[in-house]
C-alpha positions in Angstrom: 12.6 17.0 25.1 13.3 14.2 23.1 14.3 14.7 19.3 11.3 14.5 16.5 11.9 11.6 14.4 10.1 11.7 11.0 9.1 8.1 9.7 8.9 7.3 5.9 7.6 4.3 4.1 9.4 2.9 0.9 10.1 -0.1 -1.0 14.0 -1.5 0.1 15.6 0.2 -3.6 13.5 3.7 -3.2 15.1 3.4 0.7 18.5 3.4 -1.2 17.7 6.2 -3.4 16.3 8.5 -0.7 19.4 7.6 1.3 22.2 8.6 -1.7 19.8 11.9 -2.3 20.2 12.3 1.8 16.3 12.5 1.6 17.1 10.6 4.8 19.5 10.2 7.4 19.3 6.5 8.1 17.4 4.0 5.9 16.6 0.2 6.2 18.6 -0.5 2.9 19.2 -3.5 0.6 22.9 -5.2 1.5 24.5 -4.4 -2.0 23.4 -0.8 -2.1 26.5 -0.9 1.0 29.1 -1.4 -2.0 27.7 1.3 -4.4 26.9 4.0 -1.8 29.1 6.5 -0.9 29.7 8.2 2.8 27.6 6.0 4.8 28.3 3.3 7.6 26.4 0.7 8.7 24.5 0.4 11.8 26.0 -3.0 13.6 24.5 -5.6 15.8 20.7 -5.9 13.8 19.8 -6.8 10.4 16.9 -7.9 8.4 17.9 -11.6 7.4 17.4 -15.1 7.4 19.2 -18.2 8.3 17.4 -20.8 6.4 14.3 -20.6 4.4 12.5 -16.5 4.5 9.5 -17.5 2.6 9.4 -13.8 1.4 12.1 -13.8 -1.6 11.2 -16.8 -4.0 11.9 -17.6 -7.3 8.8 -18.9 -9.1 9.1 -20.7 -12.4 7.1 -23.1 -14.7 10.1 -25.3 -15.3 10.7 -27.9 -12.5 14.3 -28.4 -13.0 16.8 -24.5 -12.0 19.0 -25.9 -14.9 16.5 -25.3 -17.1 15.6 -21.7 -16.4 17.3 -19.6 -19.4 15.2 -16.3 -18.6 14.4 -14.5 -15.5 11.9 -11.3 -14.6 13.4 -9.5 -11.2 11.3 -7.8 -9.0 12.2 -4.1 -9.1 11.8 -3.7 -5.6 14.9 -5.4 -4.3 18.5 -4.8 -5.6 19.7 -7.4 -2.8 17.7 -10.2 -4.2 18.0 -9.7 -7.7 21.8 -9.8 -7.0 21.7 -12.7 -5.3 20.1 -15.1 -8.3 22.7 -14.1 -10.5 25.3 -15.0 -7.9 23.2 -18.4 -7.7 22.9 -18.7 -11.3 27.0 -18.1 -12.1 28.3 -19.0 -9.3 26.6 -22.5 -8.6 25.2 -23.5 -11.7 27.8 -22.9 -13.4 26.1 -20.4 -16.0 24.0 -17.2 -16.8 20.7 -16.1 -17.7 19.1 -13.5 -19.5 17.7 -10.8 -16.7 14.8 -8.5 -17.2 13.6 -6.0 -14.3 9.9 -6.1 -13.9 6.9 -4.6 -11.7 6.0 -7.9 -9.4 2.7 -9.1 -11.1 3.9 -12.5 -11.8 1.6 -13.5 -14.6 3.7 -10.7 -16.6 6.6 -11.6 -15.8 6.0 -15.1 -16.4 4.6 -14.5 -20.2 8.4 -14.3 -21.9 10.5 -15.5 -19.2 10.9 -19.2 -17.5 11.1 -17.6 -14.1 10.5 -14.6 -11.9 11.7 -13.4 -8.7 9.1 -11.9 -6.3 10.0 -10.8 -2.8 8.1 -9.3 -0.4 4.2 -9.4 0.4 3.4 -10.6 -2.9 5.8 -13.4 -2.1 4.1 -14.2 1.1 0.7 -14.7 -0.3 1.8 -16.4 -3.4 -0.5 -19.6 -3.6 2.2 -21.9 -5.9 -0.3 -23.9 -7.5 1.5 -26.1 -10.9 4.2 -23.9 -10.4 7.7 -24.3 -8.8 9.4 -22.6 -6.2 12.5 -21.8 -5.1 13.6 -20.3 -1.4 16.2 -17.7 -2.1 18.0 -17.8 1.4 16.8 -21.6 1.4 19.3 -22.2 -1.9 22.2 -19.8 -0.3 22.3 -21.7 2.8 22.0 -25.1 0.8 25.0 -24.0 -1.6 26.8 -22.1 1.6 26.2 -23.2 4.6 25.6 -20.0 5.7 22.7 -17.4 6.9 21.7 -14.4 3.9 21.7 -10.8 4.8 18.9 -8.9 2.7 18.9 -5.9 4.3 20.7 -3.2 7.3 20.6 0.0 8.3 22.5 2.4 6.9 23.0 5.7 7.5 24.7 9.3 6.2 28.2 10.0 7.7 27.0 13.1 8.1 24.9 12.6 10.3 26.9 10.1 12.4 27.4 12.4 15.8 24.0 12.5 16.2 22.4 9.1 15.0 25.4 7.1 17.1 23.1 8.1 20.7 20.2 6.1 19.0 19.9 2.1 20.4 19.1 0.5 17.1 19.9 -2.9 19.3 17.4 -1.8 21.8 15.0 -0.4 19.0 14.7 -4.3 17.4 14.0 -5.8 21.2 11.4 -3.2 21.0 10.1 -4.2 17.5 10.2 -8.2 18.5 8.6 -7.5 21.9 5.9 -6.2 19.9 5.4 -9.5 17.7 1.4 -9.6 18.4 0.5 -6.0 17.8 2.6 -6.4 14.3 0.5 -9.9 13.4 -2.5 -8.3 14.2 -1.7 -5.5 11.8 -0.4 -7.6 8.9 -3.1 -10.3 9.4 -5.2 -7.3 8.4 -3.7 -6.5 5.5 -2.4 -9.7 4.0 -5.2 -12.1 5.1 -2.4 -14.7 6.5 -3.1 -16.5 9.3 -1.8 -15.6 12.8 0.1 -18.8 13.3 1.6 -18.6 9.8 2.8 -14.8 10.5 3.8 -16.0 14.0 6.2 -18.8 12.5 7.3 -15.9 9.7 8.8 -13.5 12.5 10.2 -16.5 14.8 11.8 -19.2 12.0 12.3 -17.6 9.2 13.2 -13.8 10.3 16.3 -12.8 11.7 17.1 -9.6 13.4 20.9 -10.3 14.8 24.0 -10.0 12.6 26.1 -12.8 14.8 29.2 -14.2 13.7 27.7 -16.4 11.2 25.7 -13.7 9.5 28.5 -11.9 9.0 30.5 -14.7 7.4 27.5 -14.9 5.0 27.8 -11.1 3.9 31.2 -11.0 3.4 30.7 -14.2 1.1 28.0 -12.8 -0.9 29.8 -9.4 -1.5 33.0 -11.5 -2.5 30.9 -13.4 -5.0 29.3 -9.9 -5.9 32.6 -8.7 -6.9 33.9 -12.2 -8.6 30.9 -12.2 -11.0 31.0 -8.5 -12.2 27.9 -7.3 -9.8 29.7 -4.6 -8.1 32.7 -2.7 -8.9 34.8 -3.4 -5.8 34.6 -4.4 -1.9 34.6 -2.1 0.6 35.3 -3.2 3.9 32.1 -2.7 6.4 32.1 0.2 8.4 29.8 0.0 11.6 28.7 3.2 13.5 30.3 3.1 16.5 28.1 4.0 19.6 28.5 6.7 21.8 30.7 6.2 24.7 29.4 8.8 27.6 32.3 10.5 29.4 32.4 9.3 33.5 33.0 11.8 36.0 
């Protein structure tokens, strides 16, 4: 008999609280939660990331020009993202801003700052209209050259004996093999098109921490650290998989 896996739903930053609580084993966690955690590994080979524009972590503002921003509203949802502005902002504009956290309902968090960060599905059916917008992974790849990480598994070291038999690898064909059925489901709920959520998963998603990836993670967590975001830089630790014994 197979093992019962029990499936939970949660925001990216509640996925890092239930992980530090071990409410969980393994968790689909924000990249910079990795620095600030403590006994966990990261599950290697898949990611949740981008290597050019995502379309689902923007920065919306009224002001035209990013040098002109002086106040931002983050979306409490992701730790990731909100990290990654102030890298943008200090690192390659050359200055800071002042940072509130908000609940993402952008007309709020628009009334006393110049911009706001919303990521997410309330990014994806943002309709821009007079204002501006900015592609997160879109400006890190502009300022980098390289592909954004927003999010990998993660899981308890606890538990690592046991969670190293499952094929995360295989798991994400799975997920990708299933593009239509997922469409379907998300056409539902967000009203996008099927062509739009088609080019979402294709162009703008990417599942696969190559080389390049990689290069881009350890990037942003060395900016992380230059700017005062986290407190050090731990070296990634990927689970290794299970190597059966031959007779």
């Amino acid at each position: 008999m197979r093992d019962r896996v029990d499936f939970t739903e949660a925001v990216p930053a509640r996925c890092a609280q239930m992980l530090a609580k071990a409410e969980v084993e393994v968790a689909l966690v924000p990249v910079i939660e990795y620095q600030r955690a403590h006994a966990v590994s990261l599950v290697p080979e898949v990611c949740v990331g981008s290597i050019g524009e995502v379309r689902s972590v923007l920065l919306v503002s009224r002001k035209s020009q990013l040098e002109s921003i002086r106040s931002v509203a983050l979306d409490e949802s992701s730790r990731t993202s909100a990290t990654l502005v102030k890298i943008i902002f200090r690192e390659f504009l050359g200055r800071d801003a002042e940072w509130t956290t908000r609940s993402p309902r952008l007309n709020e968090m628009l009334e006393r700052n110049d911009a706001a960060l919303i990521i997410g599905d309330p990014a994806m059916v943002f309709t821009p209209g007079d204002l501006k917008i900015w592609d997160m992974a879109s400006l890190w790849r502009n300022y980098t050259g390289l592909g954004f990480v927003f999010a990998m598994w993660m899981l308890n070291d606890s538990v690592m004996d046991r969670v190293r038999r499952i094929d995360f690898a295989a798991a994400a064909d799975e997920g990708v093999e299933n593009k239509p059925e997922i469409i379907s489901e998300y056409q539902r709920v967000l009203g996008l098109s099927r062509d739009s959520l088609q080019d979402y998963l294709d162009k703008n998603i990417c599942f696969r921490l190559d080389n390049q990836m990689q290069q881009g993670l350890n990037l942003y967590y060395e900016l992380a650290y230059k700017h005062g975001l986290i407190e050090a830089i731990k070296p990634l630790r990927m689970l290794e998989p299970l190597v059966e014994a031959s007779l």
